[in-house]
VOKOLMAR-847157 format. One line per field, with one value per residue (C-alpha): residue number from 0; x, y, z. Coordinates in steps of 0.05 Angstrom, whole numbers, plus 5000, padded with zeros to 4 digits. Each point is the difference from the previous one (the first is absolute). Layout:
BEGIN
num = c(NUM / ...) $
u = c(X / ...) $
v = c(Y / ...) $
w = c(Z / ...) $
//
This chain:
BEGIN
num = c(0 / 1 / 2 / 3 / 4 / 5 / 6 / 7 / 8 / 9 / 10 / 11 / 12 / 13 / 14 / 15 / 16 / 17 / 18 / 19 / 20 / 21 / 22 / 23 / 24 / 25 / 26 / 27 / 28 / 29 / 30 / 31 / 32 / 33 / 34 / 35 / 36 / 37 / 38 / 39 / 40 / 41 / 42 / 43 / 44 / 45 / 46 / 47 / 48 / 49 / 50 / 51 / 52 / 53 / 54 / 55 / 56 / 57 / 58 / 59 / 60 / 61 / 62 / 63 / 64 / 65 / 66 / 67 / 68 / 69 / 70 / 71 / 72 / 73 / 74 / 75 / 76 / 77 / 78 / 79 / 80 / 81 / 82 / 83 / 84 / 85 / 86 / 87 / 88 / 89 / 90 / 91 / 92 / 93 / 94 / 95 / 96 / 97 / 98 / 99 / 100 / 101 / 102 / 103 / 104 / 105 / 106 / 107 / 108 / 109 / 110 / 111 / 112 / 113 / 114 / 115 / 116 / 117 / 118 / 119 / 120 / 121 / 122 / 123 / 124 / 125 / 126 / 127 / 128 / 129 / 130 / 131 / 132 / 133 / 134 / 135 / 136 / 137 / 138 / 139 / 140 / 141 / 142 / 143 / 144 / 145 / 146 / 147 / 148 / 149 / 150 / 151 / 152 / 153 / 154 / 155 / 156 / 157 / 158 / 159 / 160 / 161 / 162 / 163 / 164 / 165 / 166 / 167 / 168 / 169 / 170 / 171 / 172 / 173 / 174 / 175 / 176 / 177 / 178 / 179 / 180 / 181 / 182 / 183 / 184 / 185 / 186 / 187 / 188 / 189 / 190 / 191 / 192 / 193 / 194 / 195 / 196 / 197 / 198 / 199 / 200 / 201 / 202 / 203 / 204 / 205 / 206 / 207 / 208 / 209 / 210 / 211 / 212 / 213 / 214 / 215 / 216 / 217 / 218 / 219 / 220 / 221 / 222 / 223 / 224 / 225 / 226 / 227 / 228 / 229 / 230 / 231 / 232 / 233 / 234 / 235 / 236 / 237 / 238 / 239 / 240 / 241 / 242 / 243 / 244 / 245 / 246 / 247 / 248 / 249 / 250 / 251 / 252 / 253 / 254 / 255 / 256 / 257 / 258 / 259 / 260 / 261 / 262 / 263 / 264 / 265 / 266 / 267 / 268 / 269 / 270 / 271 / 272 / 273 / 274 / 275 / 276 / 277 / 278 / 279 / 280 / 281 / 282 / 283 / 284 / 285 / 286 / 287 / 288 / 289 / 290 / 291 / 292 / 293 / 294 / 295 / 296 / 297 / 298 / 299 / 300 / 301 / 302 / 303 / 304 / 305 / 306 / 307 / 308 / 309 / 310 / 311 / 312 / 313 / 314 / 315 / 316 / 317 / 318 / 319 / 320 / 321 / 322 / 323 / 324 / 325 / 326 / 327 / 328 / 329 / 330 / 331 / 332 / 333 / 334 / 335 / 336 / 337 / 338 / 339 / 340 / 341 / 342 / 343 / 344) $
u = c(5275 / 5041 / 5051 / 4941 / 4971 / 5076 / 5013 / 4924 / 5011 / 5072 / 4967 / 4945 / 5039 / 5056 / 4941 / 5017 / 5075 / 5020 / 4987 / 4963 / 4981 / 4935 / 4963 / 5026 / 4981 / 4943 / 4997 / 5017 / 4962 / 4939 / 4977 / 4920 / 5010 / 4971 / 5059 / 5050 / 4959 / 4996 / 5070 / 5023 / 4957 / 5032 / 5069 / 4973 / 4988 / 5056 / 5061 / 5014 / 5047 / 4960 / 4984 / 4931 / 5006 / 4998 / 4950 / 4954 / 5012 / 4989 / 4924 / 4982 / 5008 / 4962 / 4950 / 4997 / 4994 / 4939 / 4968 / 5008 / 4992 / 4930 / 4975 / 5022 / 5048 / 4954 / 4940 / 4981 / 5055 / 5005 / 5045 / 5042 / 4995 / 5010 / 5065 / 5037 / 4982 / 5032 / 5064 / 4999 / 4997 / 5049 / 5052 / 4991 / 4951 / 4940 / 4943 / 4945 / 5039 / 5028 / 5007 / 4949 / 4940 / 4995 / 4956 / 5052 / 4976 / 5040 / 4990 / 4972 / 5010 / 4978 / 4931 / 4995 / 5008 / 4957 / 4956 / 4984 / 5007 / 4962 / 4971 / 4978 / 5067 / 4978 / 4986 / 5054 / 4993 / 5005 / 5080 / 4970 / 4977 / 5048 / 5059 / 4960 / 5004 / 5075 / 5019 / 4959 / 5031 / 5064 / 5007 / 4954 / 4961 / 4935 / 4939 / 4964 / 4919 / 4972 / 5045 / 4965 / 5017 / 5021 / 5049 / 4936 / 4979 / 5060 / 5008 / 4925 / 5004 / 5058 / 4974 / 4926 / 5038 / 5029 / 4982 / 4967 / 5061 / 5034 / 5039 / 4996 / 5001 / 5016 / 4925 / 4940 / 4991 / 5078 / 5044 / 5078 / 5055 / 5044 / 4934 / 4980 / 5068 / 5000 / 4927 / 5039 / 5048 / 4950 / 4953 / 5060 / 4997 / 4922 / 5007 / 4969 / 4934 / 5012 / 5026 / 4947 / 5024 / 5076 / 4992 / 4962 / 5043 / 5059 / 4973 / 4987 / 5071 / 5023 / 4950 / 5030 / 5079 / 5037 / 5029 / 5073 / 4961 / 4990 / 4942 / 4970 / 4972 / 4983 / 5024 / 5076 / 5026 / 5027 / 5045 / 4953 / 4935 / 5047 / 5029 / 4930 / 4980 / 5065 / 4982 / 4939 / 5025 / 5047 / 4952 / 4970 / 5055 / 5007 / 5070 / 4989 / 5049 / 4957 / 4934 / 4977 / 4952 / 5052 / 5049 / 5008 / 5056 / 5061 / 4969 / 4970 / 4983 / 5072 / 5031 / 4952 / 5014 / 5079 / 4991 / 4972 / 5076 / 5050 / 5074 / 5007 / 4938 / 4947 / 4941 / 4957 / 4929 / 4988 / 5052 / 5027 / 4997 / 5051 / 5017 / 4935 / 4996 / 4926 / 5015 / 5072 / 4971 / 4935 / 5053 / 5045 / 4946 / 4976 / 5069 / 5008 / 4931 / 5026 / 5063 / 4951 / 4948 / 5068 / 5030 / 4939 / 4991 / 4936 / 4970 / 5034 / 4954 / 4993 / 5040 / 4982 / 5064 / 5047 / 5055 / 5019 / 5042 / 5070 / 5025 / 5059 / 5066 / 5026 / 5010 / 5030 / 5016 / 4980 / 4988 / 5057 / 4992 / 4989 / 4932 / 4983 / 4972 / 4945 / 4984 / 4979 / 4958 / 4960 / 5008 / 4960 / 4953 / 4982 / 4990 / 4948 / 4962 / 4995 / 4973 / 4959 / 4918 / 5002 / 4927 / 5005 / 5053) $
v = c(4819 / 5065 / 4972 / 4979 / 5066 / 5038 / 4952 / 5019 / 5068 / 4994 / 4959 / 5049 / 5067 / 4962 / 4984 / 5054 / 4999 / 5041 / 4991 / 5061 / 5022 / 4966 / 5044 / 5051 / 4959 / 5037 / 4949 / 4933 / 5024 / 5044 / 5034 / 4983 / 4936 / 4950 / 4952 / 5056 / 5028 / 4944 / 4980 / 5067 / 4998 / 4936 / 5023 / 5058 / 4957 / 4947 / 5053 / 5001 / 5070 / 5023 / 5070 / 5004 / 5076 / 4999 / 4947 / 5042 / 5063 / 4951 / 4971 / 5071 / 5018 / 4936 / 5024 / 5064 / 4983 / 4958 / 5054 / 5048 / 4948 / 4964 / 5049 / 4943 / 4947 / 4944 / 4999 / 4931 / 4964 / 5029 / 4950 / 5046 / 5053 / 4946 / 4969 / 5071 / 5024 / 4941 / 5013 / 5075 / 4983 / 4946 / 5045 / 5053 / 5048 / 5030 / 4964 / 5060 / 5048 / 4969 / 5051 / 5053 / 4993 / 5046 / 5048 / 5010 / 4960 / 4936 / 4928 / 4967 / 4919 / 4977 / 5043 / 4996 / 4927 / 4971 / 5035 / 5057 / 4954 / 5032 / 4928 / 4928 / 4976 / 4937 / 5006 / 4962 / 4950 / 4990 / 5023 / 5068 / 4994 / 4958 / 5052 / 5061 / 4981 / 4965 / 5068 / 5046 / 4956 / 5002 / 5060 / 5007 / 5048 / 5041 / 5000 / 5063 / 4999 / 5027 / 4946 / 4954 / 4931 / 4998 / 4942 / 4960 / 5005 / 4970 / 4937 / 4988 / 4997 / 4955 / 4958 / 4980 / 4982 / 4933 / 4941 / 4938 / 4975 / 5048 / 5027 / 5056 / 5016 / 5057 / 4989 / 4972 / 4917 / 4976 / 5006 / 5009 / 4989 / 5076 / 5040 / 4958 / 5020 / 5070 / 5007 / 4971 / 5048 / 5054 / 4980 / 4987 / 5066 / 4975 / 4929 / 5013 / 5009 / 4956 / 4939 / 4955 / 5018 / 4996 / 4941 / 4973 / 5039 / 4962 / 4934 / 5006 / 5018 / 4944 / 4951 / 5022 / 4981 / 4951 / 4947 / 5047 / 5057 / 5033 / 5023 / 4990 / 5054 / 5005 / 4926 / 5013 / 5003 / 5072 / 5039 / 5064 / 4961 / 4977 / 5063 / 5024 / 4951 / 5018 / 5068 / 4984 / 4962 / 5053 / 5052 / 4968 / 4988 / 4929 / 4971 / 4954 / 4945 / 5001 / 4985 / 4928 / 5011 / 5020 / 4950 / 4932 / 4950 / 5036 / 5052 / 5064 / 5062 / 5031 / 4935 / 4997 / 5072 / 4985 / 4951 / 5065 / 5032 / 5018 / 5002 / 5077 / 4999 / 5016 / 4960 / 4956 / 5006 / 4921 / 4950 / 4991 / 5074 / 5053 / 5061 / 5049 / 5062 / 4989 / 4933 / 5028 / 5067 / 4958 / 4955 / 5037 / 5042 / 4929 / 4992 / 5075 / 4986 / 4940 / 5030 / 5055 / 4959 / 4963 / 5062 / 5033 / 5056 / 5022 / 4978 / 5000 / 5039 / 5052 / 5073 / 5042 / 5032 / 4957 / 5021 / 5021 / 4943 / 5011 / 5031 / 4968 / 5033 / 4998 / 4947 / 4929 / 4989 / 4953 / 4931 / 4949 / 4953 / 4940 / 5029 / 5031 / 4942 / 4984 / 5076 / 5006 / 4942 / 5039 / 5067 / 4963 / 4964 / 5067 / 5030 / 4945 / 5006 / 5074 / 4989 / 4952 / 4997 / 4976 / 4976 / 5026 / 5064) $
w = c(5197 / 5003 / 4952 / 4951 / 5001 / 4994 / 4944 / 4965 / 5010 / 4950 / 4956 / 4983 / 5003 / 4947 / 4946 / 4969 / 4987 / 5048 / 5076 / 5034 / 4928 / 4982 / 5017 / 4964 / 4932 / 4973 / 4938 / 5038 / 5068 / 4983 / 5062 / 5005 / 4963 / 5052 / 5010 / 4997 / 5059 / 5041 / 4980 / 5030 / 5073 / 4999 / 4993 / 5046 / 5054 / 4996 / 5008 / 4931 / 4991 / 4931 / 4969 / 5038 / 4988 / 4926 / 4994 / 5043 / 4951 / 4943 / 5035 / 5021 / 4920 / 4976 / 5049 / 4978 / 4937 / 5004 / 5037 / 4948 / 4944 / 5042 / 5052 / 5047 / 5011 / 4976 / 4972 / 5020 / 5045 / 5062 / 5016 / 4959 / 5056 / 5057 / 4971 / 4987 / 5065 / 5039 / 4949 / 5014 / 5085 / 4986 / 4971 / 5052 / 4959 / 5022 / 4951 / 5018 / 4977 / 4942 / 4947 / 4973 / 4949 / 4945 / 5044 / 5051 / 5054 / 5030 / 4986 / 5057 / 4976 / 5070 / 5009 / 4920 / 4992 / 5069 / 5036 / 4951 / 4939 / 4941 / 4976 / 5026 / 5039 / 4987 / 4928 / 4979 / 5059 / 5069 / 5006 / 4988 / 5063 / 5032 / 4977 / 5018 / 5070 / 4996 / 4974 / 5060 / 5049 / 4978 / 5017 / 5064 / 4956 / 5022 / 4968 / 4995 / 5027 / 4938 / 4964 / 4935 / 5035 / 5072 / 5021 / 5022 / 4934 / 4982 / 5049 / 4994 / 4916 / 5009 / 5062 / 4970 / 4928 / 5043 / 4957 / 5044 / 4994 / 5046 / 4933 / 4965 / 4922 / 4955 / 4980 / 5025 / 4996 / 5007 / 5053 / 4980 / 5050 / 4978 / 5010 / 5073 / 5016 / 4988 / 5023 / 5065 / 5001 / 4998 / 5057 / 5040 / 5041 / 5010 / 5021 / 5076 / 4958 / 4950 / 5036 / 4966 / 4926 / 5003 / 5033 / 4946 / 4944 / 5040 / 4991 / 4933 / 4984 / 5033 / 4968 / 4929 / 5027 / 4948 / 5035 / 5004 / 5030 / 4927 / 4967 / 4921 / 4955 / 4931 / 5000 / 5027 / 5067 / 5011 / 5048 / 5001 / 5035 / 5050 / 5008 / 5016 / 5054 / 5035 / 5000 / 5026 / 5053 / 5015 / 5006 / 5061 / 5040 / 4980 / 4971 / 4945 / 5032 / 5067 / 4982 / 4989 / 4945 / 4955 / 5015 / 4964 / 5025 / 4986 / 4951 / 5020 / 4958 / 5003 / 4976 / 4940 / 4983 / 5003 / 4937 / 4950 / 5029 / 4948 / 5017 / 5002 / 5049 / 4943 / 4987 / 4947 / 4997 / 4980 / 5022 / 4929 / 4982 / 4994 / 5051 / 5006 / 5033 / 5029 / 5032 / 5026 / 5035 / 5032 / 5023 / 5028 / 5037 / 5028 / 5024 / 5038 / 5025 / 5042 / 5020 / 5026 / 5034 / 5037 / 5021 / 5024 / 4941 / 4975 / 4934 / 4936 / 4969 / 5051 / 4998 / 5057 / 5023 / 4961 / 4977 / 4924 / 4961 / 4996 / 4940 / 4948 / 5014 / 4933 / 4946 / 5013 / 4934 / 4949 / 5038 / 4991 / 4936 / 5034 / 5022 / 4933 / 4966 / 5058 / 5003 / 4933 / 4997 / 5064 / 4977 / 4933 / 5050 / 5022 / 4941 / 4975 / 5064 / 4997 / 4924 / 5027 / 5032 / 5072 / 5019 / 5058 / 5002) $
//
């Protein structure tokens, strides 16, 4: 598993050309882009050596922007909030004060984005919620009394949205197996009064298993819902290899995950598909989640008193030629998924 995750961790940072230099491409790598983001806590969190400093300076300016351009971050995503605040922890930042608003004051992305959210968080659909409270926690963040949704309000508007199915959906009527996961993930910290749900949420993620441990969306089997459920799995203490109900013969979720694997240690979203940075950073996260979970670490997704990412050194040079042919059919993967609309980014 270490090996996988080294090996990951090159792959990503050499996307760009240059290894420990992604990050520093403004025009390939657009800090606040969602895959870029994701891309880099991924690269954040594997050991990648990356230029987490400039990317930072580069957020904190899109930020800014927006704030002077919008009065806010986002007028109606504040999943937009969530997701740069986990990237801002991730690369050793400080997301509530995260630049300054045309009046002066600092941007607060945590109190801004969850519990003092200007809007509906679930407006756009129930991961409002479920990464308002991902994002609280991942911090061990502290509501305020006088705050517009306490954390209750949170678990309870994510708890009574459970489907009869034990699943959960991005909107009322249909359960979907990325959303049960992360709605998981979320309650996680909860489970000793919501035993009965994940249960249930757990049973329904198992029920929709492929025959190789895989799961189907939109019609084609994908690495990023299986990402998901490991992540899930991970965020309760359970490794994915361990528990029965996600174990079929000789195939278990890590195996299925393996077959989306390019050499370099990238990944495809579909089987048949190219490199993509979405299904490559929820990948890799799966995979530093279960190292985690076997060596006793706390959640992936959780930043109290970790330590900053370790910065690039200096320039490896261009990657040797042999290698340059596979990066620039990723590097073009990328591209098209950044230019593309994710249901459910």
């Amino acid at each position: 598993m270490k090996k996988q995750i080294a090996q990951s961790a090159e792959g990503m940072s050499a996307l760009g050309g240059k290894k420990g230099e992604l990050l520093k491409d403004r025009e390939l790598f657009p800090a606040g882009d969602s895959v870029c983001d994701w891309l880099a806590i991924a690269m954040a969190l594997s050991g990648t050596r990356e230029s987490y400093s400039d990317y930072l300076a580069e957020l904190k300016t899109h930020v800014e922007d927006a704030y002077a351009k919008n009065g806010c971050l986002d007028r109606n995503k504040a999943t937009e909030y969530h997701r740069i605040a986990l990237t801002v922890l991730a690369l050793g930042g400080d997301p509530t004060h995260f630049g300054t608003k045309p009046d002066g004051s600092a941007i607060d992305l945590i109190a801004e984005g969850t519990y003092n959210y200007a809007r509906d968080p679930g407006a756009q659909g129930l991961n409002g919620w479920i990464w308002a409270l991902l994002t609280l926690d991942a911090g061990d963040t502290e509501v305020p009394a006088d705050a517009l949704y306490s954390r209750e309000d949170m678990v309870n508007a994510i708890s009574v949205a459970q489907e009869p199915d034990g699943g959960f959906g991005l909107i009322p009527g249909k359960s979907d197996v990325d959303i049960t996961a992360m709605a998981v993930q979320a309650l996680a910290p909860y489970r000793d009064q919501l035993e009965t749900e994940i249960d249930a949420a757990l049973s329904y993620l198992s029920g929709q298993l492929t025959d190789t441990c895989g799961y189907i969306a939109y019609g084609d089997e994908n690495a990023e819902s299986t990402a998901q459920v490991i992540l899930a799995l991970c965020a309760l203490g359970i490794d994915p290899e361990t528990d029965s109900h996600f174990v079929k013969g000789e195939h278990t979720l890590l195996t299925e995950l393996s077959q989306f694997r390019e050499a370099d240690g990238t990944y495809r979203h579909v089987l048949e598909g190219a490199g993509d940075g979405l299904a490559t950073a929820q990948s890799v996260l799966a995979l530093v989640a279960v190292q985690r979970v076997r060596s006793g670490q706390p959640w992936v997704l959780h930043f109290d008193g970790m330590q900053a990412p370790r910065e690039a050194s200096g320039t490896n040079g261009i990657i040797i030629c042999a290698v340059i042919g596979a990066v620039v059919v990723i590097a073009a993967g990328a591209i098209y998924i950044i230019g593309r609309k994710r249901k459910k980014a």
